[in-house]
N, C-alpha and C positions, 0 to 999 in steps of 0.2 A: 504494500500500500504506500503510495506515494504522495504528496501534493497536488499533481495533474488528475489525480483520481479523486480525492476530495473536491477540487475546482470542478470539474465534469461533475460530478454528482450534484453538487448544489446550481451548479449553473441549469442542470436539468430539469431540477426539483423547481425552482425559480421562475424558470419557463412554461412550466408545467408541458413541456415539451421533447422528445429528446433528440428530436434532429433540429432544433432552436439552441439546444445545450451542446449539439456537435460544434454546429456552425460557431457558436458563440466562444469556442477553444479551437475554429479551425483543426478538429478533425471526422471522421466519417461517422453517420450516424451506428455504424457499429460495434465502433472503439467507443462512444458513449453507451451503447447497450452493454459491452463486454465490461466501462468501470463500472457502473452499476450492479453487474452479478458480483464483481471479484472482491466489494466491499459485502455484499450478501454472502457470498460465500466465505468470506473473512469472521462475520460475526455470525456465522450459519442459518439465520434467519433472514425472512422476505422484509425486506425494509421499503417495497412501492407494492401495492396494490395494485394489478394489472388489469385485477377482473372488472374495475369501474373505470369507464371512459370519461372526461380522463381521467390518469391513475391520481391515487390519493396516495398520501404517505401511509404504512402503518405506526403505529405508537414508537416503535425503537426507531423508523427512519425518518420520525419528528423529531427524536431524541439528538438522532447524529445528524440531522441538516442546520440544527439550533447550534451544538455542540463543531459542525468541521466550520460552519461560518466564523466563530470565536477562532479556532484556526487560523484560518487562513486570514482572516485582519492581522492577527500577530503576528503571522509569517510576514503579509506584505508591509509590514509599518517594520519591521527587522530589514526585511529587502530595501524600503525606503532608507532605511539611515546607513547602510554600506552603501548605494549608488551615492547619496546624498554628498560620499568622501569624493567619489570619484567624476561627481556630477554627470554623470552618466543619461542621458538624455535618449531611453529607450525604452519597451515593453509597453503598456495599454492603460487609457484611460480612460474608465466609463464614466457616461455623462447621462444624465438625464434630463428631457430639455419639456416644457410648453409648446405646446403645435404652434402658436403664434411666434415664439423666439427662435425654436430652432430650425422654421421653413424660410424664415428671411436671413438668418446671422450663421447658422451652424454649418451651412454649405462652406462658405466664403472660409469661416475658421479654420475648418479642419484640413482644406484644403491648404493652407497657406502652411500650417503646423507641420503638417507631413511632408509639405516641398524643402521644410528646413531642416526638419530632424527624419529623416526619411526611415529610420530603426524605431522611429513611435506609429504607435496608434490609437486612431481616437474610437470608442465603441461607444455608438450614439442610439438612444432610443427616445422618442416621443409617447408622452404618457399625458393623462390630464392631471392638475395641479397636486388632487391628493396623492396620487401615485406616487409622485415626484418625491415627496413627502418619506411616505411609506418606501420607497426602494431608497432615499438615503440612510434613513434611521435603520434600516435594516441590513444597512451595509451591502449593497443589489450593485451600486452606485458608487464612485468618487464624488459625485458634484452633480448637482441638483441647481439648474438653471431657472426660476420662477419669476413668476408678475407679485407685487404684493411680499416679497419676503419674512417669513418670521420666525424670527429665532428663538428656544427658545433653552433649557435645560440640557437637552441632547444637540440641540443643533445650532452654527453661529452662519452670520450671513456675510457676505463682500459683497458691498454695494456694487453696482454696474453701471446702471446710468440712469435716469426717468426721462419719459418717453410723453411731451404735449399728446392731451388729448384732444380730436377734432372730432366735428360735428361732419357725418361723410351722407351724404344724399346724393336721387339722380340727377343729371344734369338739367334736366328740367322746372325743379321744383323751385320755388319763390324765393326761399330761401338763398339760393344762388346771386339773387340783384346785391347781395352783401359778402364783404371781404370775410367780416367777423362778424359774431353772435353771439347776444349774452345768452344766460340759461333763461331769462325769461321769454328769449323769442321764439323756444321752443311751445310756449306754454299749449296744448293740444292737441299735439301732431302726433299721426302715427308712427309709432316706434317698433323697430326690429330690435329684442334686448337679448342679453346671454341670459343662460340658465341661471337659475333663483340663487344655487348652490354656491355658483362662482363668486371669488371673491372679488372680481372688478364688477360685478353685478350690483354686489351690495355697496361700492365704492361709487357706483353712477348712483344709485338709488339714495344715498345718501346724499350726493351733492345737490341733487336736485328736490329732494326736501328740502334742505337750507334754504333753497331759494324759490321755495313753495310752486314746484310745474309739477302739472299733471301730464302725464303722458298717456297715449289707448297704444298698450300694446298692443301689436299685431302679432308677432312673431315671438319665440326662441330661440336660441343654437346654442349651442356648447363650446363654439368655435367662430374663428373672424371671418375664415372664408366661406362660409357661409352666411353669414351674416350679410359680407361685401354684395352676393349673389342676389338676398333677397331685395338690398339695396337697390342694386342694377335693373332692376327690373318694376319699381316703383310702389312695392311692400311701404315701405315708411322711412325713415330718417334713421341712424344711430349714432354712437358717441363712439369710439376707437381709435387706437393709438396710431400717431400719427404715420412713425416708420411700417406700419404696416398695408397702407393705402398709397404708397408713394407712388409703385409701378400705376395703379388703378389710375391715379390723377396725372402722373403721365401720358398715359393712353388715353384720357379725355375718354374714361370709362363712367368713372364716378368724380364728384366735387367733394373738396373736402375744404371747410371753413376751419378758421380756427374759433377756437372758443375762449371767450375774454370775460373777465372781471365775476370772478375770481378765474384766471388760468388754471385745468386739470392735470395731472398728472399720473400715469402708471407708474413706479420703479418697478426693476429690474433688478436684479440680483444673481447668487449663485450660492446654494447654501450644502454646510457638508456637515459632518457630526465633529461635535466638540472634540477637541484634543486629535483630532485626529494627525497624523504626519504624512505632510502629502508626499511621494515620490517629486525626482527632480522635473518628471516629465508632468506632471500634475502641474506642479509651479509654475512651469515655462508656459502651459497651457491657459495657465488664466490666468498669465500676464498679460498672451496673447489676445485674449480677449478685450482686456482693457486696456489693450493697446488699438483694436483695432475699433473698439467703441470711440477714444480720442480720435481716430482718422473720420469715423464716421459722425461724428462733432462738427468736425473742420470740413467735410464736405458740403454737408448741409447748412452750415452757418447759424442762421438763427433758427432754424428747423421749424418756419414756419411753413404752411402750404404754399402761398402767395409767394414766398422769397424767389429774386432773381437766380 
C-alpha cells in the first residue's frame, strides 16, 4: 500500500466515480479499480458497496476515506515544506472555482501558469458556491475561488478584487436613453433574479430594500448565463457583475448601465482552510492571479461600461 493508492481511492470515493478518480491521477480506469480491491484486500473487507448504483461506502470505507484524507494533507503539507527549500515549482493544484469566475478568468490563468512553469498543473472544477465550500473544508481542494467570501474558524480568505455591479437589459428597453441609474429607476420593472439561496441574491435583495424598489420577478437561475439569455430576449432587467457582460456589451448583445449612488459591488476572493501550507506551486499560482487581476484593472481602467 502506497500513497498513489490512498490518493486513487479517495479521489474515487470523492467523485463518486471511478473513471473521474482515474482521470483525476491520470491513470486507466482499471489501475483505479485494481487500488481499490488491493486496499480491500489489505484490510480483507468490502470497503465500496457495488450492489447500489452509485456505490456507497461501507462503515470501515467511511472509516478509511475520513482516516487516508488526514493522510494525505500530512503527506502533502511534509511535500510542501521540502519543495518549499528547493522552491520547486511542480506537481498539481486543485482549485475550485464559481461558474461565473472561472468561465471568464480561469481559462486565461491557467493557461499562462502552465506556459511558465510547464512541470505544474492546475486541476480545475466548477461547482456552485456551497460546494466550493464543502470541497475546501474537506480538503477535495487547495483553493476555493468564491463571490461573497467568508471566512470563518476553519477557513481564511485572500481578497481578489470587487467587481461594479451593473444594471444589464435589452437593447431596446427605456432604460437604455441613460448612461447611469439609481436603484430607484428601477422601481417596477420586471426582473430576471438568481436563486433565493445564492448569496448575491440576498446581496441585491438587500440593496434594494435600503432603497425601498419593488421589483415583479419574472424569472430565476442559479447562474449569469442564463440569466444574460433570458435578458436577451426581453424576460426583464437584472443586476450583474460587471466583468461578466463585457463580451455581451461588446457585441451590442445586451446594455449594461452602470449603477450609481450608492455604487454595488461583488468581491471576489479565494479561500483555503486555516493553517494550511501551500506548496511553492500553490503560491506562485495565486500570485498569479492577482497578478493578472492588476492587468485586468489597468485594462479596463475605471471599469465602467461607458468607458472609452
Amino acid at each position: 500500500m502506497n500513497i498513489e493508492t490512498l490518493r486513487i481511492f479517495c479521489d474515487v470515493i470523492q467523485h463518486q466515480s471511478f473513471s473521474r478518480g482515474a482521470n483525476a491521477n491520470e491513470v486507466s480506469q482499471s489501475a483505479a479499480t485494481q487500488s481499490v480491491h488491493r486496499l480491500e484486500k489489505y484490510f480483507g473487507i468490502e470497503l465500496v458497496d457495488r450492489s447500489i448504483r452509485p456505490f456507497v461506502l461501507t462503515p470501515e470505507g467511511q472509516a478509511c476515506y475520513e482516516g487516508f484524507r488526514e493522510v494525505l494533507e500530512l503527506y502533502d503539507s511534509v511535500e510542501a515544506r521540502v519543495r518549499s527549500l528547493r522552491m520547486e515549482i511542480s506537481g498539481s493544484v486543485r482549485v475550485a472555482a464559481i461558474y461565473s469566475v472561472g468561465l471568464h478568468d480561469m481559462s486565461r490563468a491557467m493557461q499562462e501558469f502552465m506556459r511558465q512553469y510547464p512541470k505544474a498543473k492546475i486541476r480545475l472544477e466548477y461547482l456552485r458556491p456551497t460546494k466550493v465550500y464543502d470541497a475546501v473544508q474537506n480538503s477535495e481542494v487547495d483553493l476555493g475561488i468564491i463571490s461573497y467570501p467568508q471566512s470563518s474558524a476553519d477557513l481564511n480568505v485572500i481578497p481578489l478584487r470587487s467587481e461594479k455591479m451593473v444594471v444589464v437589459c435589452h437593447l431596446t428597453h427605456p432604460l437604455t436613453r441613460h448612461h447611469t441609474v439609481t436603484a430607484e429607476q428601477l422601481q417596477g420593472e420586471d426582473f430576471v433574479a438568481f436563486d433565493r439561496d445564492l448569496h448575491i441574491r440576498k446581496e441585491i435583495d438587500r440593496y434594494l430594500r435600503q432603497h425601498a424598489v419593488n421589483l415583479r420577478v419574472a424569472m430565476e437561475f442559479d447562474n449569469i448565463e442564463t440569466i444574460k439569455q433570458a435578458v436577451q430576449i426581453g424576460t426583464g432587467i437584472s443586476i450583474l457583475p460587471e466583468p461578466t457582460v463585457r463580451a455581451e456589451t461588446k457585441a451590442g448583445t445586451l446594455m449594461a448601465l452602470r449603477l450609481v449612488e450608492p455604487e454595488m459591488y461583488r468581491p471576489i476572493g479565494i479561500i483555503h482552510r486555516q493553517r494550511k501550507v501551500f506548496t511553492p506551486t500553490a503560491a506562485k499560482f495565486i500570485e498569479m492571479l492577482q497578478q493578472l487581476q492588476d492587468q485586468g484593472e489597468e485594462e479596463v481602467g475605471c471599469a465602467k461600461p461607458n468607458c472609452p
